[in-house]
C-alpha positions as CSV (number, residue, x, y, z in Angstrom):
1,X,64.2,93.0,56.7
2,X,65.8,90.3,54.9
3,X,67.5,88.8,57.5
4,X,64.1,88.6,59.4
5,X,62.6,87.2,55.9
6,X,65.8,84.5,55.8
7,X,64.6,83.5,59.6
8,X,61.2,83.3,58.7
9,X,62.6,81.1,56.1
10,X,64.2,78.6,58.2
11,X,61.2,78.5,60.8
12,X,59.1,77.6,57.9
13,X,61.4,75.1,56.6
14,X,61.7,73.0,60.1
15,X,58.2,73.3,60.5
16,X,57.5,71.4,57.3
17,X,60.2,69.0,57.9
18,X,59.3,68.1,61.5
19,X,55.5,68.1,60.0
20,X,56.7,65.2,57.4
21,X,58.8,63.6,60.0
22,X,55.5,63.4,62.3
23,X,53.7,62.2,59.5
24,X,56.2,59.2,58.8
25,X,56.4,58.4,62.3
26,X,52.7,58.3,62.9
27,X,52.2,55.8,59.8
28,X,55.2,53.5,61.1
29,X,53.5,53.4,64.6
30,X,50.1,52.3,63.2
31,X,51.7,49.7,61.1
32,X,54.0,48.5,63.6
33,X,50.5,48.3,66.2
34,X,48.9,46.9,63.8
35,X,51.0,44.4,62.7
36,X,51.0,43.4,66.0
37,X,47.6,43.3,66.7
38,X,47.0,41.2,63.7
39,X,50.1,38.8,64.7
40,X,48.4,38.6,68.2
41,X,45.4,37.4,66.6
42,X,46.3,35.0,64.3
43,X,48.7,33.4,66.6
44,X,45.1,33.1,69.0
45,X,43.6,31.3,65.7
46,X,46.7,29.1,65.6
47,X,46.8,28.0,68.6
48,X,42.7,27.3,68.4
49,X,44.0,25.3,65.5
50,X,46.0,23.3,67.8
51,X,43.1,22.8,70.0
52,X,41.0,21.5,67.3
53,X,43.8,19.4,66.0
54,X,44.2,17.6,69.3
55,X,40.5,17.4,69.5
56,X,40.1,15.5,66.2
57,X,43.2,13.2,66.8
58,X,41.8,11.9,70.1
59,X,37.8,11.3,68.3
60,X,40.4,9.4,65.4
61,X,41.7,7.4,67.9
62,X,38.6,6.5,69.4
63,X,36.8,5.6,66.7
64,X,39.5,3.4,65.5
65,X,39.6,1.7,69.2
66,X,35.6,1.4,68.9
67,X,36.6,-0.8,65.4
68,X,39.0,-3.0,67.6
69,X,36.0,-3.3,70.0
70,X,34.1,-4.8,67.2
71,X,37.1,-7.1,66.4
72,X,37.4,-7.9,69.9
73,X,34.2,-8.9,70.4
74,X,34.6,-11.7,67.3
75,X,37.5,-13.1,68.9
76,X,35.8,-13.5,72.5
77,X,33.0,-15.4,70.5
78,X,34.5,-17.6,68.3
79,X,38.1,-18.6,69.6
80,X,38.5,-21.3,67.0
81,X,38.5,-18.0,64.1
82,X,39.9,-19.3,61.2
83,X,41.6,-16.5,58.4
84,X,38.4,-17.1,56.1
85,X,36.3,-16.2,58.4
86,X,38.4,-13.2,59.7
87,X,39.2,-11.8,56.6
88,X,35.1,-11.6,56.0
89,X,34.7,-9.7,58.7
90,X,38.3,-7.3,59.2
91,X,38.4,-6.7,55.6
92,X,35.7,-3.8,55.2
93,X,36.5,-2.4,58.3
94,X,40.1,-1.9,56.5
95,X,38.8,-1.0,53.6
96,X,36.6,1.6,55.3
97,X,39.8,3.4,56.8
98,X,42.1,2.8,54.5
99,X,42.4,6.1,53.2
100,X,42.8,7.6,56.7
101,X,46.4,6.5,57.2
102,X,45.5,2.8,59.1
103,X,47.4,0.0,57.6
104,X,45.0,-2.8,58.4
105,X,43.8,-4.4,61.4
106,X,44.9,-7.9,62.7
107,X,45.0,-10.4,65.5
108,X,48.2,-11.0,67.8
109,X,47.6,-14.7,69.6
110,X,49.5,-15.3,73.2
111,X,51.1,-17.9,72.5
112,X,53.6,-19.8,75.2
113,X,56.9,-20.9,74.2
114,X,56.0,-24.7,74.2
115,X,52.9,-24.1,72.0
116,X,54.9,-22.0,69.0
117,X,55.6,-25.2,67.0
118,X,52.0,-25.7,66.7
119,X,51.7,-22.1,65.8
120,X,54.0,-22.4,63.0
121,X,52.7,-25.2,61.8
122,X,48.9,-24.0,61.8
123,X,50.0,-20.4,60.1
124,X,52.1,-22.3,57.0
125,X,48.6,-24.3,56.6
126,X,47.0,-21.1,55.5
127,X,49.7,-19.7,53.7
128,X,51.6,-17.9,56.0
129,X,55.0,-17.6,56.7
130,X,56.1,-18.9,60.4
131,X,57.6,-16.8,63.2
132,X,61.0,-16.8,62.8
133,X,63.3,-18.5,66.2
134,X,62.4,-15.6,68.8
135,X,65.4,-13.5,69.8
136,X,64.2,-13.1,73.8
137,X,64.1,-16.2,76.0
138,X,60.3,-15.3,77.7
139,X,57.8,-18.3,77.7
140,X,55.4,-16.0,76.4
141,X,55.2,-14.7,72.8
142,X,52.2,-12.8,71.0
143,X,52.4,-13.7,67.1
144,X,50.8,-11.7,64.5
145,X,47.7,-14.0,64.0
146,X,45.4,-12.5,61.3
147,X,46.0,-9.3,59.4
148,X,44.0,-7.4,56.9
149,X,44.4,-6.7,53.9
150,X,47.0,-9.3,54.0
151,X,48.2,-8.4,50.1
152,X,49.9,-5.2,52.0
153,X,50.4,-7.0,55.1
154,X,51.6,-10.6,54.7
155,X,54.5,-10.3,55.5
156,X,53.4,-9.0,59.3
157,X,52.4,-12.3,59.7
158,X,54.0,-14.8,62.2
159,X,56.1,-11.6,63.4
160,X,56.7,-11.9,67.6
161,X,56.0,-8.6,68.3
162,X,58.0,-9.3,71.5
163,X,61.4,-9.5,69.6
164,X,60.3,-5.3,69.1
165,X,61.8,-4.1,71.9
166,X,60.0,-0.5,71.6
167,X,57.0,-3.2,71.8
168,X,57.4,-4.5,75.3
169,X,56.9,-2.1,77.2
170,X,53.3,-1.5,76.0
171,X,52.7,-5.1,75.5
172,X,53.1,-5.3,79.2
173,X,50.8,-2.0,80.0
174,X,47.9,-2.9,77.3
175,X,47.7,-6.2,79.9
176,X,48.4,-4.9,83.3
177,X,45.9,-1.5,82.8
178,X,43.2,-3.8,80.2
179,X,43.0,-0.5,78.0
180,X,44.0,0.0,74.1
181,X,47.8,1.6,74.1
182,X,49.7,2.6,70.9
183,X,52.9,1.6,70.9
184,X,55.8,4.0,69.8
185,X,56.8,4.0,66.0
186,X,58.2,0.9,65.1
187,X,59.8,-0.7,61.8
188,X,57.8,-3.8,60.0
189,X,61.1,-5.5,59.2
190,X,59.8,-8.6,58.0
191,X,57.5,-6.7,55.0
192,X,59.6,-4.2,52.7
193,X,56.6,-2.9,51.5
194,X,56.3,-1.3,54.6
195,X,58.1,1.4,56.3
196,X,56.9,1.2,60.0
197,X,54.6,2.6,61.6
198,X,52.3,2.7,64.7
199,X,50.6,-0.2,66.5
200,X,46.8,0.3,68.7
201,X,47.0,-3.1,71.0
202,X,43.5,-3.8,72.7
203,X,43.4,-6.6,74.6
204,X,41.3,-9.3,74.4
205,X,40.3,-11.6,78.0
206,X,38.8,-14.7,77.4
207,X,34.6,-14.4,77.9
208,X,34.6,-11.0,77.4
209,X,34.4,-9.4,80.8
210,X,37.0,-6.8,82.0
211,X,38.8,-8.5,85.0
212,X,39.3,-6.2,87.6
213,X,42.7,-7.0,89.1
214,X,46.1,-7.2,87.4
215,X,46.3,-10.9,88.3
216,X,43.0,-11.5,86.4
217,X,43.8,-9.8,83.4
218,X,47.1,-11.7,83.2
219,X,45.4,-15.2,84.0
220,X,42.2,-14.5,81.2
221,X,44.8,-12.5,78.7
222,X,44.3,-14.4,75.1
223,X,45.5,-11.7,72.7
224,X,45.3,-8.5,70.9
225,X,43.1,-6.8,68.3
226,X,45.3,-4.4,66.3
227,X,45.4,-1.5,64.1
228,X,48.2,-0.8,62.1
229,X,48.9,2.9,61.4
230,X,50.9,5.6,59.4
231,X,51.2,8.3,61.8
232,X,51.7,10.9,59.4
233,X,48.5,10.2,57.5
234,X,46.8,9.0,60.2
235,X,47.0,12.5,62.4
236,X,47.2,14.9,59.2
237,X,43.2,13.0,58.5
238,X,42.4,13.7,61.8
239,X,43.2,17.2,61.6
240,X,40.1,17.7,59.3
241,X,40.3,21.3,57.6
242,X,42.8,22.3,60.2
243,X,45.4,19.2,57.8
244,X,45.2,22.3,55.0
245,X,46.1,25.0,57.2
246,X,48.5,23.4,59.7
247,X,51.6,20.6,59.1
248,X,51.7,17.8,62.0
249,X,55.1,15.9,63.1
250,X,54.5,13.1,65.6
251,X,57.6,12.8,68.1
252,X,57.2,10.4,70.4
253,X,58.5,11.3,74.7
254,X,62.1,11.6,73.7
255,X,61.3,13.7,70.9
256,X,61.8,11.2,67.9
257,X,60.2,11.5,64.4
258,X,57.1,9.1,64.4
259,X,56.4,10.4,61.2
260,X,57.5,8.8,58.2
261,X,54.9,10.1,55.1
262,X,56.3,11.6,52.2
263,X,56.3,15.8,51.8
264,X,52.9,15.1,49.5
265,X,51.2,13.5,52.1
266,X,48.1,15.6,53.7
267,X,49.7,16.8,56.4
268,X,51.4,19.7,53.9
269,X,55.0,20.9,53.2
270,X,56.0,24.1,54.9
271,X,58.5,25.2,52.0
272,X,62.3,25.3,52.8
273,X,62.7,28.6,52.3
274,X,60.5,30.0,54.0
275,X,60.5,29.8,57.9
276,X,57.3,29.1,59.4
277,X,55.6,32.5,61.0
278,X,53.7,30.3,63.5
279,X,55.1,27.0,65.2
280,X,54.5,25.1,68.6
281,X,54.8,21.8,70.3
282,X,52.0,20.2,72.2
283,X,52.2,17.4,74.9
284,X,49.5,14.8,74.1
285,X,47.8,11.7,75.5
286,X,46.8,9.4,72.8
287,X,46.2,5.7,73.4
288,X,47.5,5.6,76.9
289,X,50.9,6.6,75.4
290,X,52.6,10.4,75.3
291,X,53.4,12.1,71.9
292,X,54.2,15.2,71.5
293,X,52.9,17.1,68.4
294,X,55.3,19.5,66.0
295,X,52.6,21.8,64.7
296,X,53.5,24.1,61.5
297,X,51.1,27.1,60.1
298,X,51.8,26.5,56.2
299,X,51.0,29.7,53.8
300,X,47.3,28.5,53.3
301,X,46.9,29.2,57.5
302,X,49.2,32.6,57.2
303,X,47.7,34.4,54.1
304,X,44.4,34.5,56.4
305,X,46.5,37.0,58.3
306,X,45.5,40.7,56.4
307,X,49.1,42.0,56.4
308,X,48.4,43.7,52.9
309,X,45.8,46.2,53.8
310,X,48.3,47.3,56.5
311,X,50.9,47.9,54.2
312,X,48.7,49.1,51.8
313,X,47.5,51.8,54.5
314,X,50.6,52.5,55.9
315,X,51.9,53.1,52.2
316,X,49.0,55.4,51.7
317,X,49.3,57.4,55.2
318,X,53.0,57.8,54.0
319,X,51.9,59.1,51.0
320,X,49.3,61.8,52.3
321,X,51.9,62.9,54.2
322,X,54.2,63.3,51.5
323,X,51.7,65.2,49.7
324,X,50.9,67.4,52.7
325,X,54.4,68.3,53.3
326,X,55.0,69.0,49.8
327,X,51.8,71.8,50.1
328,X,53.1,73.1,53.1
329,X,56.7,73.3,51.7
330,X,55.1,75.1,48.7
331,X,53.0,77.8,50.7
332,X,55.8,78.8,52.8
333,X,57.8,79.1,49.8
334,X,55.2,81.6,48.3
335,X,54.5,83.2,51.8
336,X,59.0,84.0,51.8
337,X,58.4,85.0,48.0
338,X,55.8,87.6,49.0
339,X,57.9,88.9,52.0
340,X,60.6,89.7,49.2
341,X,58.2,91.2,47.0
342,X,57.2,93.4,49.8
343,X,60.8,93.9,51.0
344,X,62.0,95.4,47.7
345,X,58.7,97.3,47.2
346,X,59.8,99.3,50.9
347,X,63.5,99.8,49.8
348,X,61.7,101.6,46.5
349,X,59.5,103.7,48.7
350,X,62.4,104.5,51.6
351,X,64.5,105.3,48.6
352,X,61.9,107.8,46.7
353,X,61.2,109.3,50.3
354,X,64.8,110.4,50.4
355,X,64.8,111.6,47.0
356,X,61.5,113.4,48.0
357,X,63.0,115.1,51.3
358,X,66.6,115.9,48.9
359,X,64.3,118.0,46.7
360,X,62.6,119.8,49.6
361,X,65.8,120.7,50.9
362,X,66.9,122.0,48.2
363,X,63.8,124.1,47.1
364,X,64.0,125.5,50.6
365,X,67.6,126.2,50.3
366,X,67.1,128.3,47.1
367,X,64.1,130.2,48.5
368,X,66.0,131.2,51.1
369,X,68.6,132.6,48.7
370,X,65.6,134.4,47.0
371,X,64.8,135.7,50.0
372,X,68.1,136.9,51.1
373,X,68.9,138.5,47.9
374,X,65.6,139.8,45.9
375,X,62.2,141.5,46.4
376,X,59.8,139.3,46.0
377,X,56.0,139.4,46.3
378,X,53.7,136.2,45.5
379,X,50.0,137.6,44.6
380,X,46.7,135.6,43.4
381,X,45.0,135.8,40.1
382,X,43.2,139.1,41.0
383,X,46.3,140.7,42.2
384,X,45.8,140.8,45.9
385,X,49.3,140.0,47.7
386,X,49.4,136.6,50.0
387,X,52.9,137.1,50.3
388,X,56.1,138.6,50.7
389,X,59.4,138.5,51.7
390,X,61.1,140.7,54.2
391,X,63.3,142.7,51.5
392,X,60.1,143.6,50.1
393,X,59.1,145.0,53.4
394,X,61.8,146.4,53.6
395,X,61.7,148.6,50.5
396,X,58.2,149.3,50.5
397,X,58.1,150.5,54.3
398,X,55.0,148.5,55.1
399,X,54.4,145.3,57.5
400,X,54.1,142.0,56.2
401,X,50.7,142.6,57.6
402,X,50.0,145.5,56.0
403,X,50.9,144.6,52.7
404,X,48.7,140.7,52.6
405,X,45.5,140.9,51.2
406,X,46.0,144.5,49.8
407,X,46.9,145.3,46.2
408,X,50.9,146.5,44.5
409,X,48.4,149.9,44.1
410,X,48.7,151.1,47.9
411,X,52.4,150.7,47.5
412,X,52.5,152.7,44.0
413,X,50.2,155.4,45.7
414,X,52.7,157.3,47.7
415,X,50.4,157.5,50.8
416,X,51.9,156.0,53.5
């Protein structure tokens, strides 16, 4: 019996343990699944994000090329501009934009080689300082003309932006295609007060109309309205919310910084010690020139993402279990203590059946001595015999028969 209860005992005691162990496991696999799930869709959101990011950058863009169409327009009109007059009409344009990371808009004049005395001479007549003796033998030069607001700018002014030689190249395709191009970032190394940044060249052709073949736009080319930009601050505004939820780098096709903004600028700090959960690059189009965007999710973006109430959950299923086990543990620890119970209590009873059985052997051992050796006769309480032994028959000279039922008088009577 007790080895079956010990059996019993073990049986029980896997069951509860593969029972807890089931438990466990199930709560692991919903977390890990949910986890999952809720990675899948917040990665879905960040990449919307993305989507929305681009989308804002290129409406930026053109809204800042529709305020170099304005500008445009002024110089196709009035070619004879002088800075008063330019100033009166780029300055609250500037100051309209200022906060959204452009620098100030300007003028760049084509100017040929044999004309940039003249140039000189007209820009230290308002103040200005002259070009400095250009580094590239081409008869062709475009001078920083007008720029707004000049106290952050003045020192852009007179600068060749052919001596640039990240310039050139879209100098040459602002001209040949007739469309606004940024230019790749670039250092302002004739003003201290400013790092570098982005340039939007739109082309200006003389009377206004778009020339339709390459030759033509070269032959009517008379300049450029530009935008100066910060890149960081310019794409973190465009960004809109997605600027508090998402950190932008601007690389340019070979996958240089172009972004130069301090870690408090709008575009967020991801914190060093923390690596990002969500990051991608995205190949863009902007201003007829190819960027590619470094995109960050910062914490604001990743505590949308309800890993909590799965932890919390999972925590909880972990717990239930626990608690379930435990029960189950505890009943088949008082089911094993009622099989002992009952174990002992049928050792006592096999036990006081032997004793029993001892006894009736031994009762039957002694009557049978009785019988062997004395007369004996066992009567109720009126006397009549209902039994007797043989030696009684014996003596008497009657049957067992004879002698049950009647009284000791028949044997006492002599009669026989």
């Amino acid at each position: 019996m007790r080895r079956f209860v010990n059996r019993n005992s073990v049986v029980g005691y896997l069951a509860v343990t593969i029972v807890f162990l089931l438990g466990i496991g199930a709560s692991v696999f919903w977390g890990v699944v949910q986890i999952r799930n809720v990675t899948a869709a917040t990665k879905s959101n960040f990449n919307l994000e993305v989507d929305q990011l681009v989308t804002g950058i290129n409406r930026h863009q053109q809204n800042l090329e529709t305020q170099l169409n304005g500008l445009r327009d002024v110089f196709v009109t009035n070619a004879n501009l002088d800075y008063r007059e330019f100033r009166a009409i780029a300055l609250p344009r500037s100051l309209e934009v200022e906060d959204h990371g452009v620098l100030g808009f300007g003028f760049v004049q084509a100017t040929k080689s044999v004309e940039m005395p003249a140039m000189a001479s007209r820009l230290m007549s308002e103040g200005a300082p002259a070009p400095a003796e250009s580094q590239s033998p081409k008869e062709q030069h475009y001078v920083v003309r007008f720029i707004e607001p000049v106290e952050k700018n003045r020192l852009m002014l007179g600068l060749d932006l052919w001596d640039i030689p990240a310039c050139r190249e879209p100098l040459n395709r602002a001209i040949r295609d007739g469309q606004a191009v940024f230019t790749p970032y670039i250092s302002f190394p004739r003003d201290a007060s400013i790092e570098g940044g982005l340039l939007l060249l739109a082309p200006i052709f003389k009377k206004g109309d778009f020339p339709r073949t390459i030759e033509e736009r070269k032959r009517d080319f008379i300049g450029f309205a530009i935008a100066a930009v910060d890149p960081a601050v310019f794409f973190g505004y465009a960004g809109g919310e997605q600027g508090r939820d998402v950190s932008v780098r601007v690389l340019d096709s070979r996958g240089n910084s172009q972004a130069t903004a301090p870690e408090s600028s709008v575009t967020g700090v991801q914190s060093a010690s923390l690596a990002p959960r969500f990051q991608t690059r995205r190949a863009v189009k902007i201003g007829g020139t190819d960027f590619t965007l470094s995109v960050t999710s910062l914490p604001a973006f990743e505590r949308k993402a309800d890993y909590l109430s799965i932890w919390l959950y999972g925590g909880l299923g972990i717990i239930l279990t626990t608690l379930v086990a435990i029960g189950v543990w505890r009943l088949e620890s008082s089911r094993n203590d009622a099989l002992l119970v009952a174990q002992e209590a049928g050792n006592d009873l096999v036990s006081a059946k032997a004793q029993v059985e001892a006894a009736l052997r031994e009762s039957e051992t002694i009557i049978g001595t009785l019988d062997e050796h004395s007369i004996v006769s066992i009567t109720d309480s009126k006397g009549i015999i209902t039994s007797v032994n043989d030696a009684f028959c014996k003596i008497s000279g009657y049957s067992r028969e004879e002698l049950i039922g009647n009284k000791h008088d028949m044997v006492n009577s002599g009669f026989h």
